[in-house]
N, C-alpha and C positions, 0 to 999 in steps of 0.2 A: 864095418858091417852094415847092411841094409836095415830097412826100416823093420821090414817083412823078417829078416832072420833075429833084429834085437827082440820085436814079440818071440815068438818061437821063446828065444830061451829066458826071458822073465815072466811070461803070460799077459795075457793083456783082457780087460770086463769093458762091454760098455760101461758110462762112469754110474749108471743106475745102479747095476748089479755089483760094481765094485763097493759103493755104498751101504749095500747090504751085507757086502764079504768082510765090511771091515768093522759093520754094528757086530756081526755075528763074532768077531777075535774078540772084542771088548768084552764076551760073554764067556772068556775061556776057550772057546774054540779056536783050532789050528787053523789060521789065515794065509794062503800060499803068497810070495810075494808077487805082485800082479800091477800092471801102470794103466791106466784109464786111456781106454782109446777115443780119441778125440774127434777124429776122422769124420765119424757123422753129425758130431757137432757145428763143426766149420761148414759141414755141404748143408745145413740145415739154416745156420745163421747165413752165409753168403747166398743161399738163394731171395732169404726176406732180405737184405741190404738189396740184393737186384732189384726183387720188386719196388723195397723203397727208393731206391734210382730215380724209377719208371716215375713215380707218384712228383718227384722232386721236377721233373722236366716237364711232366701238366702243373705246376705251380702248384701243390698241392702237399704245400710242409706240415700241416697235421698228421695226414695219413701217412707220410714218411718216417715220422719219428715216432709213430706207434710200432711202425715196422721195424725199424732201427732200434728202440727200446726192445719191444720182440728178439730182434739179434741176440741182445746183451743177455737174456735171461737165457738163452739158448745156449748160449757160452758159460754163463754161472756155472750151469750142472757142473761144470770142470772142478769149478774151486775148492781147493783145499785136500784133492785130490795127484795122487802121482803120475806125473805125464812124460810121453821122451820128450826130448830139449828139443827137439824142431816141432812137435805137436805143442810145445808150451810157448815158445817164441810166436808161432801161425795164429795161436786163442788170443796171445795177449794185442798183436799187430793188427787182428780184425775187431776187434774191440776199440782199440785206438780210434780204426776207422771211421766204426759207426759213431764213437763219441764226437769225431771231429764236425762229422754227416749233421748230428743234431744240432752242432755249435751254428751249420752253417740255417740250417734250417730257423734256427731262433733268431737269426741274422736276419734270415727275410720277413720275419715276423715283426720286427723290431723289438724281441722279448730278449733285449741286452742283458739282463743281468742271468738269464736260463745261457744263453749263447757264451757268458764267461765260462758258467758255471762247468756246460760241457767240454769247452775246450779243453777248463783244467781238468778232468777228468782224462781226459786225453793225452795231457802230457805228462801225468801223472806214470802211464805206462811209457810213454816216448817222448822224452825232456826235448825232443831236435823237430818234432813233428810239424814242418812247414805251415801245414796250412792251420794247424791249431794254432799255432803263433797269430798266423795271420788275421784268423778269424778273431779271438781274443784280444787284439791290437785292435780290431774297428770296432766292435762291440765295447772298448774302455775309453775310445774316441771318439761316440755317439754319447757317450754318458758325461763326453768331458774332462774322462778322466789321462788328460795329455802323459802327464807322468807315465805312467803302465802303458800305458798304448807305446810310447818312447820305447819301454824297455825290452815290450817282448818285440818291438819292430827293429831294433836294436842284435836279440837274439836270434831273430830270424836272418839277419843281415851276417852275422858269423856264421849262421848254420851253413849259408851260404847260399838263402835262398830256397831251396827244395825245388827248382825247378821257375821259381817266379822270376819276374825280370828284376835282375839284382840291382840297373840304373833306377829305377824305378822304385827301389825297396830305399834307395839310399835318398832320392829325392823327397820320398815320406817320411821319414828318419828326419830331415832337415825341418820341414812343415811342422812335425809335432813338435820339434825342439823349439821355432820358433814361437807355436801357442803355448808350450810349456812356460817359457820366458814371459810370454803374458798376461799371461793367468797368474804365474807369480808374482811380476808387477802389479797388478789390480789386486790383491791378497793384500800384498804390502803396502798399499796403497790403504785399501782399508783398513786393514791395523794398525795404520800410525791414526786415522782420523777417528777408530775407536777410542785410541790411547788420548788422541787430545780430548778427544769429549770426555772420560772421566777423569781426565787435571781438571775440565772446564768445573766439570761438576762437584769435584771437590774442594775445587777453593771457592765456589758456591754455598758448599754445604758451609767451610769455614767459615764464611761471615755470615750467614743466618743463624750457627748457631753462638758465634762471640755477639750478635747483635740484637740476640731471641726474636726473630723474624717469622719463628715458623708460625705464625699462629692464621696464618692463612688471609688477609689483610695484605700484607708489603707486596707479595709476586703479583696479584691483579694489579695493584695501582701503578707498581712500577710496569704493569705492561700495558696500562692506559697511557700513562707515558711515552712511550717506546712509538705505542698506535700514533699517537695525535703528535709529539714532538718531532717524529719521524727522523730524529737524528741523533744519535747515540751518545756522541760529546755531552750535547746538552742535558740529555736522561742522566749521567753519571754525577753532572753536577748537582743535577736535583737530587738525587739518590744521596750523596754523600750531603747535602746543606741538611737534607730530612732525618737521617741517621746519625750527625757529625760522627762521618765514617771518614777515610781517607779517600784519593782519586783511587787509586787503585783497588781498593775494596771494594769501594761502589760501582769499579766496571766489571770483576768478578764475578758480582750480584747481578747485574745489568746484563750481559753478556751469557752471561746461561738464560736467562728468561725470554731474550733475544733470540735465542736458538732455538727455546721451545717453539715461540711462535710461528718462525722458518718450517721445524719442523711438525709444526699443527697438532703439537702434545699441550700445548697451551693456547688455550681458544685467543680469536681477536677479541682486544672490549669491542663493545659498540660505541658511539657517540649519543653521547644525551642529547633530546631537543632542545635547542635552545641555547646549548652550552658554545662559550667560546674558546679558544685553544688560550690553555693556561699561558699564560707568561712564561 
């Protein structure tokens, strides 16, 4: 049956007046069965996408995506609302569009996490949408984020493209995988040199506190030490002869305060006037 004979025999409201047909059933009133014509919805949203087109090609993604947002609330009136299945497929597919429209818009903007945002929004109604992939995949690759950019470049590569150049989709596919890998590597890199810095610092802590060191005294002088004997060996034996500690306790002790310095959590001493380098 045609479009034009399925109204005839269910009836059909703009979705304004169906909203009032269906306040007025809730109230006891006899409600005819009737589907929301969408029809001027769509000539209404697809003319502000044209204009926002227009705004997109003078370089002008603000006023686009006001217009494009416009689209979207012109299509609301639909919701929740009963449609034929090709006026529901048409709302849901120009929605897609404008979503994709803004993702790409926040693209130019460099408003990456808005430009995620709309994609998903976008594939939320259509999981295969090319270029929402697409857009999405550069927007989580500007932010770094290799993993996701991988995967929707990845899905776009099954979808089969949408129309992009598929040599092209697979040679990014490979690029991301390679920064994925290292990005991983440098992760892992610094988590292992986290993990040695609190062993460092804990078997720091252990001999300060078997040697009651904390009293804030022993860390400067062993790091006048450190300053002025400039060699590490030798600081450990002073360390353990001043503590009668062991070698290896004393480089524990010696070796985190060493670090500190490296890393400028522990000021340098200075040198006193006058003074000569200890023995």
């Amino acid at each position: 049956a045609s479009t034009a004979s399925t109204r005839r025999a269910v009836g059909w409201r703009p979705c304004r007046a169906l909203s009032a047909e269906m306040a007025a059933a809730h109230e006891g009133e006899e409600a005819k069965e009737v589907v929301c014509d969408a029809l001027p919805l769509l000539e209404e949203a697809t003319s502000l996408k044209d204009q926002a087109n227009a705004h997109v090609k003078q370089k002008q993604p603000q006023e686009a995506v006001k217009l494009y947002e416009q689209g979207l609330e012109v299509l609301s009136r639909s919701d929740g609302h009963p449609m034929l299945k090709d006026e529901k497929s048409q709302v849901d597919g120009l929605k897609a569009v404008l979503h994709s429209n803004i993702a790409q818009c926040m693209l130019n903007q460099q408003l990456y996490r808005r430009a995620i945002d709309a994609a998903t929004e976008c594939l939320q109604l259509d999981a295969a949408h090319a270029k929402a992939l697409h857009r999405r995949s550069q927007a989580h690759e500007a932010l770094k984020e290799y993993e996701e950019a991988l995967r929707d470049a990845i899905a776009l590569k099954k979808a089969g493209g949408g129309g992009l150049d598929l040599k092209a989709i697979e040679k990014r596919c490979e690029q991301l995988y390679e920064l994925q890998i290292a990005e991983n590597k440098a992760v892992n890199e610094v988590a292992k040199t986290n993990e040695d810095l609190f062993k460092m610092k804990e078997r720091f802590d252990a001999v300060m506190d078997k040697y009651d060191l904390g009293d804030g005294h022993a860390a400067p002088l062993v790091a006048g030490w450190l300053t002025t004997d400039n060699n590490l060996p030798r600081t450990v034996d002073r360390v353990a002869k001043q503590w009668e500690m062991s070698k290896k306790e004393a480089e524990d002790f010696a070796k985190w305060i060493k670090k500190g310095i490296e890393m400028k959590v522990i000021p340098v001493p200075k040198a006193k006037a006058g003074c000569a380098t200890p023995p």
